[in-house]
C-alpha positions in Angstrom: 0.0 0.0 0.0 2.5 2.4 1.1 4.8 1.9 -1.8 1.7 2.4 -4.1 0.9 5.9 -2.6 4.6 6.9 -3.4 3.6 6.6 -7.0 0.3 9.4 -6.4 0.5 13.2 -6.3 1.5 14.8 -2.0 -1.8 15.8 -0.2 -1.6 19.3 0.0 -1.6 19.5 3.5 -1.2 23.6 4.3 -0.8 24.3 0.7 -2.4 27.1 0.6 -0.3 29.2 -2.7 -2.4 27.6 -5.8 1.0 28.1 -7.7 2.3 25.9 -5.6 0.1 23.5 -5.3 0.0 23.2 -9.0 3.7 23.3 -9.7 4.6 20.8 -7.3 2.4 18.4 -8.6 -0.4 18.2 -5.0 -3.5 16.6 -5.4 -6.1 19.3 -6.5 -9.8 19.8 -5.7 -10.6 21.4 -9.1 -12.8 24.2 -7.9 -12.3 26.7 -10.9 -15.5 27.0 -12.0 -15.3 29.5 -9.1 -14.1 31.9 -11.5 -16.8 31.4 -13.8 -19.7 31.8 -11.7 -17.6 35.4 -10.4 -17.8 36.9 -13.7 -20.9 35.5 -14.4 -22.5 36.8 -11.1 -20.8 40.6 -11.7 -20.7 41.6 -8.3 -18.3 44.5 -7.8 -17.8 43.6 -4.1 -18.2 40.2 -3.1 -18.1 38.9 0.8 -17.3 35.2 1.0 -18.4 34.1 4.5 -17.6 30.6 5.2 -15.7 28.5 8.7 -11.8 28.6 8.9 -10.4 25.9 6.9 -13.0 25.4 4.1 -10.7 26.6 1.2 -10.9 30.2 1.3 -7.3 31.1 1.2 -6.3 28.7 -1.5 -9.7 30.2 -3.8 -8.5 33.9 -3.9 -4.8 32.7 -4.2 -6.6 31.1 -7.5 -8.2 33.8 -8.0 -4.7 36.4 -8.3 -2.9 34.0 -10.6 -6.1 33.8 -12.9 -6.7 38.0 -13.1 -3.3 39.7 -12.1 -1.2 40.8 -15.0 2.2 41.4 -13.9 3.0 43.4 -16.8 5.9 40.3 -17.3 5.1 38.1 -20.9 6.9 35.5 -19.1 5.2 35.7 -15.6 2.0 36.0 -17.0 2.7 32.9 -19.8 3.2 31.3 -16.3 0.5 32.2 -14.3 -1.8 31.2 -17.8 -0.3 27.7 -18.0 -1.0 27.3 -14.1 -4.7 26.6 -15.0 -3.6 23.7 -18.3 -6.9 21.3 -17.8 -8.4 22.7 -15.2 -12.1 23.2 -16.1 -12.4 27.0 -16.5 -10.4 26.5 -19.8 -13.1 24.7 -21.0 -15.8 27.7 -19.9 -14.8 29.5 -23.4 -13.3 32.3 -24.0 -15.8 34.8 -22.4 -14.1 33.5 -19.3 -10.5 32.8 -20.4 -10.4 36.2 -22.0 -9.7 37.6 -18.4 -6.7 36.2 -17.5 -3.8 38.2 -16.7 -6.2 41.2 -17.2 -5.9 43.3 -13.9 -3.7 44.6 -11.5 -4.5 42.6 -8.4 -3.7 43.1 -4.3 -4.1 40.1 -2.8 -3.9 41.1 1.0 -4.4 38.8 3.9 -5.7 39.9 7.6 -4.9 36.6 9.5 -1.3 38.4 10.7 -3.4 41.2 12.5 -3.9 38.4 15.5 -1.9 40.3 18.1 -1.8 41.0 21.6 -2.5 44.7 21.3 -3.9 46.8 19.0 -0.5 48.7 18.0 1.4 45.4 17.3 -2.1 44.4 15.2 -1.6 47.4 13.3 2.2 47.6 12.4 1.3 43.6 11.3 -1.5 44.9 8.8 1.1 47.7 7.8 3.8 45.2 6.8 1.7 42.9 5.2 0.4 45.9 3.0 3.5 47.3 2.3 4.6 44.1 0.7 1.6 43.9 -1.6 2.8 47.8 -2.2 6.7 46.8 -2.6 5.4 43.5 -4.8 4.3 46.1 -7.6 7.3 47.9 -7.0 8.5 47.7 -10.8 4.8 48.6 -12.2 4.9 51.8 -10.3 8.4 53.0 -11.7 7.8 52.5 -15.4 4.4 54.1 -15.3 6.2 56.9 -12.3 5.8 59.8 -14.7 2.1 59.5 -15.4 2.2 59.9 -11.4 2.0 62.9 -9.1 4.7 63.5 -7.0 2.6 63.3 -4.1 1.5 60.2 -5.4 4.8 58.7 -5.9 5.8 59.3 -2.8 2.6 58.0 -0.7 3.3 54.9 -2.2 6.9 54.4 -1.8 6.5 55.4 1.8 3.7 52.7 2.4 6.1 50.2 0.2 9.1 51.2 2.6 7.3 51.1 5.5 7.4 54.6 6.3 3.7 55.5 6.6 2.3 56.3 9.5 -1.4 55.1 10.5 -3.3 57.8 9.0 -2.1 56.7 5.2 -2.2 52.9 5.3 -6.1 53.5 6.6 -6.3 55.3 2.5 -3.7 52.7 1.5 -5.6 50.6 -1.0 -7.0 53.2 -2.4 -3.7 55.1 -2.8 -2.8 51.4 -4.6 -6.0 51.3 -7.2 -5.3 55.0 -8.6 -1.1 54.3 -8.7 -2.3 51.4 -10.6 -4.5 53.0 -13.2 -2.9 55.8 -13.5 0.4 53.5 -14.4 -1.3 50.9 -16.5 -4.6 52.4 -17.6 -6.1 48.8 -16.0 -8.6 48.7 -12.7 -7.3 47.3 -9.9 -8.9 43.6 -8.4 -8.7 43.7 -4.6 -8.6 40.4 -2.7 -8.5 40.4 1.0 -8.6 37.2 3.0 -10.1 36.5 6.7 -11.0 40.2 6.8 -12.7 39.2 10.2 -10.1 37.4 11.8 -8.6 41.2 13.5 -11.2 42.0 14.6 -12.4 38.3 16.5 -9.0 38.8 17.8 -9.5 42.1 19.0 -12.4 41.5 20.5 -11.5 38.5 22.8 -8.2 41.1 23.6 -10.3 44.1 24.5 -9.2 46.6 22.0 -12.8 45.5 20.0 -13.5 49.4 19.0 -9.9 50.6 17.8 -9.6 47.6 15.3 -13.4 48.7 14.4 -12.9 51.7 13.2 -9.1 50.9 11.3 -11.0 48.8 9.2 -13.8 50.5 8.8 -10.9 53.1 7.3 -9.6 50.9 5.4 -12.5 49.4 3.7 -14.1 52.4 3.1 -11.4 54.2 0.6 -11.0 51.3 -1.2 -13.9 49.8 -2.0 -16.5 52.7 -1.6 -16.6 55.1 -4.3 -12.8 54.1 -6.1 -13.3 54.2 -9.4 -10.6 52.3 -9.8 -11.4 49.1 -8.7 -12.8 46.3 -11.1 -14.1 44.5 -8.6 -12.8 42.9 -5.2 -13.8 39.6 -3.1 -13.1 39.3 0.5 -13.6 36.3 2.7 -14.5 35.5 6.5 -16.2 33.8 8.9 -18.6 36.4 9.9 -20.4 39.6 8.2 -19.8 42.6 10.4 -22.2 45.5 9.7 -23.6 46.4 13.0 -20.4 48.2 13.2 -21.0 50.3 9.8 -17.7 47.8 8.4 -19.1 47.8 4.9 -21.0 52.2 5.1 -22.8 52.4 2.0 -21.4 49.6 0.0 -25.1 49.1 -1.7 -23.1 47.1 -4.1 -22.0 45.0 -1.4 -22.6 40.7 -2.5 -23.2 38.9 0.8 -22.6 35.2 0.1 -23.0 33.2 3.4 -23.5 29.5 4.0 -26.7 30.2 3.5 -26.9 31.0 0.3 -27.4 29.1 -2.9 -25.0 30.9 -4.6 -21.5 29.3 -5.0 -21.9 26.3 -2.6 -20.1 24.2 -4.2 -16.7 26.0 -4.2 -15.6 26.1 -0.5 -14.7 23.0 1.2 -15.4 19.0 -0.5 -18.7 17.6 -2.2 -18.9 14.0 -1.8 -18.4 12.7 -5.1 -15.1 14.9 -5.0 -13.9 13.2 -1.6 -14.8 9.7 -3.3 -12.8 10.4 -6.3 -10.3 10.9 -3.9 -10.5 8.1 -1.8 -10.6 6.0 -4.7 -7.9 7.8 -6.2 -5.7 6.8 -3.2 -7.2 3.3 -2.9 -8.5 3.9 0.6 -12.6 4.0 0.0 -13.1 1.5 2.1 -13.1 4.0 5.0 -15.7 6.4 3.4 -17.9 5.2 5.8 -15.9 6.8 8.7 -15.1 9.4 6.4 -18.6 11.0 6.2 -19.1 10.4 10.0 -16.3 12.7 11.2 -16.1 15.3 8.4 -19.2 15.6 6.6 -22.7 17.3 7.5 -22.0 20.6 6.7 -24.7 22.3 4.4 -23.9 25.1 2.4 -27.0 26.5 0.5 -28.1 23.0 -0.8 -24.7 21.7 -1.2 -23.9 18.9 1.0 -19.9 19.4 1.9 -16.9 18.0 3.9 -14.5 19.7 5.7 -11.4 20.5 3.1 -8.9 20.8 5.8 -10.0 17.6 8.2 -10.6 15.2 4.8 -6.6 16.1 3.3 -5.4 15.6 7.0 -7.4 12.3 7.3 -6.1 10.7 4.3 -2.5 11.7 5.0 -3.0 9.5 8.0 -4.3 6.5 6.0 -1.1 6.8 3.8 0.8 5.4 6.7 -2.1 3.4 8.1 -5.4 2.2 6.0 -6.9 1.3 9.5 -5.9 4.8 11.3 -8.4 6.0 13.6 -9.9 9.5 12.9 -9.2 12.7 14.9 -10.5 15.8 15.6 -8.2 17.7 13.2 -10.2 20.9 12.9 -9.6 21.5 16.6 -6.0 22.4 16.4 -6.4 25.5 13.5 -8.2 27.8 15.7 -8.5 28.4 20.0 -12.0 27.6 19.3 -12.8 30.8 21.9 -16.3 30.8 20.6 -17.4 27.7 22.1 -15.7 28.1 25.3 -17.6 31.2 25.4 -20.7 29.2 25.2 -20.0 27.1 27.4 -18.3 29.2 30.1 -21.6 31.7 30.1 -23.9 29.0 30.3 -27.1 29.4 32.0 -29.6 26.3 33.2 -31.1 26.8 29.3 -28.2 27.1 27.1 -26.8 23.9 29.3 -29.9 22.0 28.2 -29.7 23.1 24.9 -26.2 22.2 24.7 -27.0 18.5 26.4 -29.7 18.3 23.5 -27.2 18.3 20.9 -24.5 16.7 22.1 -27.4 14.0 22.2 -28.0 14.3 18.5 -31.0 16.9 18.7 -31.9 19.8 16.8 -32.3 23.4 17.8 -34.2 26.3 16.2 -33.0 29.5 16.0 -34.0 32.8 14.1 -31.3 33.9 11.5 -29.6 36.7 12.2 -27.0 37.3 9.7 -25.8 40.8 11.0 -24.8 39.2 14.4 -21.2 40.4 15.8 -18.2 39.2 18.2 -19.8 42.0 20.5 -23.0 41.0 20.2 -22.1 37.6 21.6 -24.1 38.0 24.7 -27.1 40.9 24.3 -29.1 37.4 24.0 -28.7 33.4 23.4 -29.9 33.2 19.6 -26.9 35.5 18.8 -24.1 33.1 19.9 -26.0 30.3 18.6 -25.8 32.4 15.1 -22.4 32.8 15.3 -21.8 29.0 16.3 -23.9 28.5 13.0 -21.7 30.5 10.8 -18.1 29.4 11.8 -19.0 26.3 11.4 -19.9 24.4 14.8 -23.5 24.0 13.9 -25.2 23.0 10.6 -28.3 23.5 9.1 -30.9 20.7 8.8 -33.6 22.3 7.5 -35.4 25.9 7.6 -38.6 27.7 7.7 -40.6 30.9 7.0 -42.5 32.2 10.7 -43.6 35.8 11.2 -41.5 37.6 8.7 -38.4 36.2 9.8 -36.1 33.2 8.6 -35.8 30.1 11.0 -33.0 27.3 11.2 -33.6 23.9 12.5 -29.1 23.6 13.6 -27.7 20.2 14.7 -23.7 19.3 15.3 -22.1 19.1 12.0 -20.5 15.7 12.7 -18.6 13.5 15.0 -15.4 16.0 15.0 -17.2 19.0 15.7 -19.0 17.1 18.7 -16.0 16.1 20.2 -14.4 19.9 20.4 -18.4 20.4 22.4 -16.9 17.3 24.9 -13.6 18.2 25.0 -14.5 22.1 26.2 -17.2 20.5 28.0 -14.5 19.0 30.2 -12.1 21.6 30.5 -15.0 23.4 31.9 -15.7 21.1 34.2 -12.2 20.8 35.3 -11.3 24.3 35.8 -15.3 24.3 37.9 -14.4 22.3 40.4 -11.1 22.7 40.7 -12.2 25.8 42.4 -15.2 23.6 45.1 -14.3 22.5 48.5 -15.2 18.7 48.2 -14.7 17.7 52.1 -18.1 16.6 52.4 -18.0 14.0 50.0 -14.2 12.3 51.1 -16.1 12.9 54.2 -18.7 10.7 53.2 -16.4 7.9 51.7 -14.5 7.8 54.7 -17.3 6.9 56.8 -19.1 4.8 53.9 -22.3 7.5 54.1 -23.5 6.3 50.8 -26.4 8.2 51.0 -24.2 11.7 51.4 -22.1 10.5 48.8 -25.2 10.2 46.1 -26.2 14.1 47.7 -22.8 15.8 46.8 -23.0 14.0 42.9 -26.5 14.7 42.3 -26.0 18.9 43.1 -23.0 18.6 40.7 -24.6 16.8 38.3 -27.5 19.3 38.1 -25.4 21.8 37.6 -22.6 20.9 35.1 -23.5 19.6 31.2 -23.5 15.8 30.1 -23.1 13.9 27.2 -24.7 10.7 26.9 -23.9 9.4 23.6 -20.7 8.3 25.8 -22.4 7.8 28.6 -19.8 5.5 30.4 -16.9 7.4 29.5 -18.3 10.7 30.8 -19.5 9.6 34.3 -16.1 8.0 34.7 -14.2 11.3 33.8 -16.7 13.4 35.6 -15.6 10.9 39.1 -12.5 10.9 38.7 -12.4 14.5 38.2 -14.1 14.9 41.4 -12.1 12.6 43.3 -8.7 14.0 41.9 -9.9 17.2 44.2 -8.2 15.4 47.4 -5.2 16.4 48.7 -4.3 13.5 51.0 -5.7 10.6 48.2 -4.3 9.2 44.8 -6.4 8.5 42.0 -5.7 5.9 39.7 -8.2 4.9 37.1 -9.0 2.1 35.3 -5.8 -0.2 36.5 -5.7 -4.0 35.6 -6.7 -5.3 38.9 -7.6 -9.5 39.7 -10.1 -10.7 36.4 -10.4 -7.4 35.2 -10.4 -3.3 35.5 -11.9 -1.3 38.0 -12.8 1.8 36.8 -11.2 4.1 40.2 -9.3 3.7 43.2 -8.4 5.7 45.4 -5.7 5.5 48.0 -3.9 6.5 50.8 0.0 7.6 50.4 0.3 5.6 53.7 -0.4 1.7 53.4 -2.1 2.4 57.0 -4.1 4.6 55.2 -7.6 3.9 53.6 -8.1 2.7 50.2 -11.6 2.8 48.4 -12.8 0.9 45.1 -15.7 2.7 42.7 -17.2 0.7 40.1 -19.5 2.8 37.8 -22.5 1.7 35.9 -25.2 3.2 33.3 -28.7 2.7 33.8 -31.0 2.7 30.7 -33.9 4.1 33.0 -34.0 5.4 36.3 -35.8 2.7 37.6 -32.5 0.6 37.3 -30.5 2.6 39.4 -30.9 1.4 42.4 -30.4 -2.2 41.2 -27.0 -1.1 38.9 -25.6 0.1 41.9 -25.6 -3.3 43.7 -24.4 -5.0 40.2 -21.8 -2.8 40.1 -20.8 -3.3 44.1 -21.2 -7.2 43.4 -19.1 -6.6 40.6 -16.1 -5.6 42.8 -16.4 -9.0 44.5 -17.1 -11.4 41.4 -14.0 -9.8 39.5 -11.9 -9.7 42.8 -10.9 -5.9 41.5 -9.1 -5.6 45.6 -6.7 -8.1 44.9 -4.1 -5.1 44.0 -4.8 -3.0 47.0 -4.4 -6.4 49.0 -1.3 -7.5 47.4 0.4 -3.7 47.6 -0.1 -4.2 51.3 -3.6 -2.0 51.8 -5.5 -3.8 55.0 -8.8 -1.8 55.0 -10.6 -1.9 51.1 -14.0 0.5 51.1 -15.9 -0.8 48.2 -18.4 1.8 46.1 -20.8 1.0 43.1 -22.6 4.0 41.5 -24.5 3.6 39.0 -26.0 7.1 36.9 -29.1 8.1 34.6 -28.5 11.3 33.6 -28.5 13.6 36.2 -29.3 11.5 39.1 -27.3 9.1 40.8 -26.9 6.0 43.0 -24.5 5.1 45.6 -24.2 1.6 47.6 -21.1 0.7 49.9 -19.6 -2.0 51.5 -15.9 -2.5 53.6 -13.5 -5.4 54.1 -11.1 -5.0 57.0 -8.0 -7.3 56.2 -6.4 -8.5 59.2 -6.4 -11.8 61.5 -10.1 -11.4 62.0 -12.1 -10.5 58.8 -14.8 -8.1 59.2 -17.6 -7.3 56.3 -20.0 -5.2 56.1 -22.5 -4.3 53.7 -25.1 -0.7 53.1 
């Protein structure tokens, strides 16, 4: 198998330069067509608004070496040959007339994540300036049909040189260099033109980055009669803030729309052409269960980023597990936000789908970072649009647009599960548990079931892994104590016990839990016994016996959502052996 793959084209994993991804031979998505249904579309400003990682990088890196005309024959003889059997040469030559035809700025945002607003800045003023210093050459052979002024402006922002005030008019400044050097309108691409400002806001210098971009935006795509048209890409559509002030030409294409779906992130005939292409489509199955769900417009997609990093594991293993691959490109702040505000609602909603279910919210498309919290559908729309809900279906009620949102898939749940637990961690890292060691010490059951059930009510569960979160959510608990360790799920006589817990000191106390699920509360009672019995029938003390332990407390607690059992029993080891049983 391995030797096989050696034979196909790399998996462009972080490619995200389509000239390099062509030239060095990557697998490619072909997603051209992109292109056509741009100029077929005519918008003059065009907002892209999909999650991170669905391709929107790569698609306006196509997009330069499609449009830009370097004002090189050989460059642009280069940049034409890029795009040899891809399918917009087979559009016609409506479409392939445009290539090389513009002057283009392809400018990325994604460096503006900073710590402060001044170091966010001086990054947007470096990463414009080397757009500026890029069309260095252009600018000098066309420098006479330039002011002085002009001329100037730009070789400051080029040499980085400009102060604030200038780079806020920069792109402007750019367009009119450009035509007035070239005679040719200027296409302005800007990518993740949200990600400052998220940034910004989780930083608390949400207004200053605000009204920079608001600056920036403004002279260069209001009003510049020298811009041929320009597409810009995020997560999120900012307007509340007056971002895009009286762009009525503004194209707002969200995951919502019909429009383009197909172009950002994988179809599923594309992700089976690829599986078959590497031989692996035996694993589609588990394919489609971590990375698909997502629906864009009617387009039923995968995630781009997770599928490329999936199959690069099944090069070196067909049977690799899958992994929650999206969960390392972002701090996924969002959800920890959810989950950190959390009321008794928005814990139930959560529980509801982490167990599968739907929710419906109202559509509000204008929603931003600072509007996180004026009330729960707004975090829920945000959720939506980066990606960590999909739609199911939607409706028409009282004037206003409804989504029926579920969990995209099983990777998206588990960054809900795994925040869901850091949450819980840091909560009761910060609760006095003396009650309940307490209660273990002097086998009060009964106390013991108290404690769990108030901390059940009041943290979030997951039941589709039931088993696994009860035993995390113990052991958590348990791991509080100061004078006990916690080991879990040891090989111990005929098989595992799921905790003990024990004293530093073999004179000290050790204590066995055994943890069961009930499929109805009805059963708890019951499962708790089983689960006690268990601790017997498997002989699960034989460790604590043979380490040297003389006095063995014995728990089984069995759960149903949030309520809880506890029974208890204790073996004294020594010349006269005691048990007893509550």
């Amino acid at each position: 198998m391995k030797g096989d793959w050696m034979m196909k084209r790399p998996l462009p994993i972080g490619i995200e330069n389509f000239e390099r991804l062509i030239l060095d031979g990557y697998y490619y998505v072909d997603k051209t067509l992109f292109i056509k249904e741009l100029l077929d579309l005519k918008g003059s400003v065009n907002l892209f608004l999909r999650p991170r990682r669905f391709g929107k990088t790569l698609s306006l890196s196509m997009l330069r070496y499609f449009f830009e005309d370097t004002f090189d024959e050989g460059a642009n003889a280069r940049n034409k040959a890029l795009f040899k059997d891809l399918n917009i040469m087979d559009a016609g030559e409506a479409y392939t007339c445009q290539m090389g035809a513009y002057p283009v700025v392809n400018l990325t945002l994604k460096s503006a994540k900073q710590e402060n607003y001044e170091t966010a800045c001086y990054m947007l003023q470096i990463s414009i300036a080397r757009e500026f210093e890029r069309h260095r050459g252009i600018v000098e052979r066309g420098k006479e049909r330039l002011s002085a002024k002009e001329y100037e402006q730009y070789v400051n922002i080029a040499e980085e040189r400009a102060g604030e005030k200038e780079i806020r008019d920069s792109l402007r400044l750019f367009c009119q260099c450009m035509y007035k050097a070239t005679g040719k309108n200027t296409v302005i691409l800007i990518d993740e033109y949200d990600v400052p400002l998220e940034n910004a806001y989780f930083r608390g210098f949400y207004r200053e980055m605000v009204d920079f971009i608001r600056a920036l935006f403004e002279s260069a795509l209001k009003t510049n009669d020298y811009l041929q048209f320009a597409a810009i890409t995020g997560c999120l559509r900012i307007s509340k803030e007056s971002i895009f002030t009286g762009l009525n030409h503004l194209n707002i294409v969200s995951v919502l729309d019909k429009r383009y779906s197909e172009h950002f992130g994988f179809t599923e005939p594309e992700v089976l052409r690829m599986m078959e292409y590497y031989g692996v489509e035996s694993r589609f199955d588990t394919m489609k269960e971590w990375y698909d769900g997502y629906l864009f417009g009617t387009s039923e997609v995968y995630n781009p980023w997770s599928v490329i990093k999936y199959m690069y594991d099944l090069y070196a293993d067909e049977g690799a597990f899958p992994r929650p691959y999206w969960i390392n490109t972002s701090s996924n702040d969002i959800v920890k936000e959810l989950v950190d505000r959390a009321d008794r609602e928005t814990k139930r909603q959560i529980e509801q789908l982490l167990g599968g279910g739907t929710l419906d919210i109202q559509v509000h498309e204008e929603v931003t970072y600072g509007d996180m919290h004026d009330k729960g559908e707004n975090l829920w729309n945000i959720l939506y649009f980066t990606g960590y809900l999909t739609k199911e279906s939607e409706y028409f009620k009282e004037s206003s647009i409804y989504l029926r949102v579920r969990i995209p898939n099983a990777e998206v749940k588990s960054i809900y599960q795994t925040t869901v637990l850091g949450w819980f961690r840091k909560k009761i890292e910060k609760q006095d548990f003396h009650d309940l060691y307490r209660a273990m010490e002097e086998g009060d059951a009964e106390k013991m079931g108290e404690v769990l059930n108030e901390q059940l009510f009041s943290t979030i569960s997951f039941y589709d892994s039931a088993e696994n979160f009860y035993h995390g959510f113990l052991t958590g608990i348990l791991s509080q104590s100061e004078d006990y360790l916690v080991k879990s799920n040891r090989e111990s006589g005929n098989g595992r016990s799921d905790i003990m817990v024990k004293s530093p000191s073999l004179r000290g106390r050790s204590f066995i839990l055994e943890v069961k699920v009930s499929d109805c509360i009805d059963d708890l009672e019951e499962d708790a016994k089983k689960a006690l019995q268990q601790i017997y029938d498997k002989k699960y003390m034989e460790e604590l016996r043979a380490e040297g332990y003389r006095k063995m407390d014995c728990y089984g607690v069995a759960f149903y959502r949030k309520d809880c059992e506890v029974k208890y029993s204790w073996r004294q080891e020594n010349k006269d052996c005691k048990e007893e049983t509550r």
